[in-house]
C-alpha positions, 0 to 999 in steps of 0.5 A, spaced: 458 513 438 465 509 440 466 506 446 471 511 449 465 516 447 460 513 451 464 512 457 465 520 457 458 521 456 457 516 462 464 520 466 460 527 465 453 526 467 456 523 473 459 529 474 454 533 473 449 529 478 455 530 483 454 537 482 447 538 483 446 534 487 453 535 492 454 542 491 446 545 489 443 540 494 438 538 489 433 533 491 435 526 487 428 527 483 429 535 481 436 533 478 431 527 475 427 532 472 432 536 470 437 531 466 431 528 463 432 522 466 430 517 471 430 517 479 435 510 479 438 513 473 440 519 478 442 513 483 446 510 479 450 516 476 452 518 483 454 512 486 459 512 479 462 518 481 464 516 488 466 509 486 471 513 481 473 518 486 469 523 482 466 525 488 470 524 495 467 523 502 470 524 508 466 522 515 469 528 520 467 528 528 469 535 531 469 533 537 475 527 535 480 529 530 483 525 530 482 521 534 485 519 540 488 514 538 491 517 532 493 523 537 497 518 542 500 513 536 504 520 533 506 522 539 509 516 541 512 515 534 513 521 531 508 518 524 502 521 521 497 515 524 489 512 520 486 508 524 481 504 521 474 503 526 472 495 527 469 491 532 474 488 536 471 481 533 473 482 526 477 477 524 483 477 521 482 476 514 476 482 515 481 486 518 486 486 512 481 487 507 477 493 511 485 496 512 486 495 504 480 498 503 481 504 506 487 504 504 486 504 496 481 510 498 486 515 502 492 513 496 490 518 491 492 523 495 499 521 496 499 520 488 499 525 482 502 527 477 510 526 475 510 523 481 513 516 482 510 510 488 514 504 489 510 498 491 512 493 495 508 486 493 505 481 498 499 480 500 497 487 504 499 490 497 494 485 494 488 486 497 490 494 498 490 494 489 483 491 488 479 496 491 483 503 488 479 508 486 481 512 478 486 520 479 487 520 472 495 523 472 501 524 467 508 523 467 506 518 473 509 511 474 509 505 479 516 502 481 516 495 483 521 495 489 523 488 490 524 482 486 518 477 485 523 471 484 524 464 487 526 457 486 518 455 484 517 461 479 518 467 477 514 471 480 513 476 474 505 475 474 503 475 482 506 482 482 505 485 476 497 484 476 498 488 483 503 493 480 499 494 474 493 495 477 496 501 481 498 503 474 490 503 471 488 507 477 493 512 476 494 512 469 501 510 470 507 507 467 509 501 471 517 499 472 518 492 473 523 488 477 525 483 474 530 479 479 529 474 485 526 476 491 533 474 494 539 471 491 543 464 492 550 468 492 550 475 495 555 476 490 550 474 485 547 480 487 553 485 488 554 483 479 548 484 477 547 491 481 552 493 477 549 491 470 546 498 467 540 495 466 538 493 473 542 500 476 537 503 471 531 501 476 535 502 482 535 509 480 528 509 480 527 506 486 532 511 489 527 517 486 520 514 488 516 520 491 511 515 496 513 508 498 507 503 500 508 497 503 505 491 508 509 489 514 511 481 513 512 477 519 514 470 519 508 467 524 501 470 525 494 468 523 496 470 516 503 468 515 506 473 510 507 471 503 514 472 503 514 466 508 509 461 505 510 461 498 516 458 496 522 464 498 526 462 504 527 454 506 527 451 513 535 453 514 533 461 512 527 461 516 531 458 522 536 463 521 532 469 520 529 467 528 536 465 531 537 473 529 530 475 532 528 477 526 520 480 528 519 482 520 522 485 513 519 491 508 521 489 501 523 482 503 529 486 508 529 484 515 529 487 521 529 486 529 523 489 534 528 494 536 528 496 528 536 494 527 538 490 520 545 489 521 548 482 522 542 478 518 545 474 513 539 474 508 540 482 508 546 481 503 542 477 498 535 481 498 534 485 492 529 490 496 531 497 498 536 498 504 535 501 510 538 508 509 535 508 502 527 507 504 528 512 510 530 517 505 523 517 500 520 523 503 513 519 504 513 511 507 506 509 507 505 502 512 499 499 510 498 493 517 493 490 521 492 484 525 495 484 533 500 478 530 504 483 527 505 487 533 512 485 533 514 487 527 510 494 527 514 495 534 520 494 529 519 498 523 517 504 527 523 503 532 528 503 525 524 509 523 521 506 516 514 509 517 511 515 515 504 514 515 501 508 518 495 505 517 492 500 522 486 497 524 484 500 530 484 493 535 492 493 534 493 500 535 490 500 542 494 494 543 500 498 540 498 503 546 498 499 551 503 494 550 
């Protein structure tokens, strides 16, 4: 038996397990006795098709749902709200790994087949790919929605280990973009948009089904990686705070009232604009962290969001602010 032959056996006794187990109400020792298998064997068969999104569970109250967080947050804001419950306590790392990890179990159902997901990098966008769960599709791809770049490095292995990821997941065809994150000359960027190769990417991001992305900030307990890693130099990070710069999506900057005009480094970033991001029809926002309460105010006051993830702590303060 070939490897790709055991792998298929393997994917349909965990279906059938999942089967009688879920769909049947077998007892873990019936379905034992009826594969011909052990009780562990059973256990490991049906944690295999949750693990592969074979088999998905959802935890529903009805006495809340959703929740009245949720309800107030999409009242306010006009936004499709997941809150992600943790103890006030948690810290910030925690915060965003438990959101990440929430994210990659809900993503599957943005995604399917001929469809196409932009991918905004940076750290959120990271932790969200190590923890998705396999949908197989066709004719699907994953579009990089801004360049990786800077004067240090090419940037070319950090985001693509995180779009290639999404791409395995989804049995999908990855779109790299291959420019830096922002250009010395904006005129340096006004040529190369004009290239066919680059406009033949534009195109494609202005074709994306779902855009999906993190908030970067410049302060915080988690500085952003956009600020950290060697993008933007002091006289860049002075002039995005004499502009009340409170974050960007895709390296484009934005105020607390949502607004992008007049921001020098916009001429020279290579994510989407403004207008472009609020015509993709689903705009997933993955954040957490009190620290990003400025720039969630901002994203959500310039209408980038459609859905928002967030941990429940921020969205309370999200509220009540």
């Amino acid at each position: 038996m070939t490897l790709d032959q055991a792998a298929d056996a393997r994917t349909r006794d965990a279906l059938t397990a999942a089967r009688l187990y879920y769909q049947q109400d077998l007892t873990m020792d019936a379905i034992a006795h009826e594969l011909g298998v052990s009780r562990s064997s059973v256990s490991r068969l049906l944690s295999s098709a949750r693990d592969t999104g074979l088999v998905e569970i959802r935890v529903r109250s009805p006495q809340d749902m959703p929740s009245r967080l949720e309800r107030e947050l999409r009242r306010r804001y006009g936004v499709v709200v997941h809150v992600v419950p943790m103890p006030d306590d948690t810290s910030d790392v925690d915060r965003r790994e438990r959101v990440a990890l929430y994210t990659a179990r809900i993503i599957g159902q943005y995604m399917d087949s001929n469809m196409a997901m932009g991918i905004a990098w940076g750290a959120t966008m990271s932790a969200v790919s190590r923890h998705l769960v396999e949908k197989p599709t066709h004719n699907a791809q994953i579009v990089q929605l801004n360049g990786a770049g800077n004067p240090h490095t090419t940037g070319i292995i950090y985001a693509s280990e995180i779009l290639q990821r999404f791409a395995d997941a989804f049995g999908a065809v990855v779109q790299q973009f291959p420019v830096p994150a922002f250009f010395d000359h904006a005129e340096a960027k006004a040529a190369m948009w004009r290239e066919r190769s680059v406009r033949r990417v534009l195109d494609m991001q202005r074709r994306i089904d779902v855009a999906l992305f993190g908030l970067g900030a410049p302060g915080g307990t988690l500085p952003s990686h956009v600020y950290t890693a060697g993008y933007l130099d002091d006289d860049e990070l002075r002039s995005l705070q004499n502009h009340g710069v409170v974050g960007d999506i895709a390296t484009v900057f934005y105020r607390e009232d949502g607004s992008t005009d007049g921001i020098p480094l916009n001429e020279r970033a290579t994510g989407p604009e403004p207008e472009e991001l609020r015509r993709v029809p689903r705009r997933v926002c993955v954040v957490s962290g009190e620290s990003k309460l400025p720039s969630i105010r901002g994203a959500l006051a310039g209408r980038f969001v459609t859905d928002l993830v967030i941990d429940a702590g921020t969205a309370h303060r999200l509220l009540v602010e």
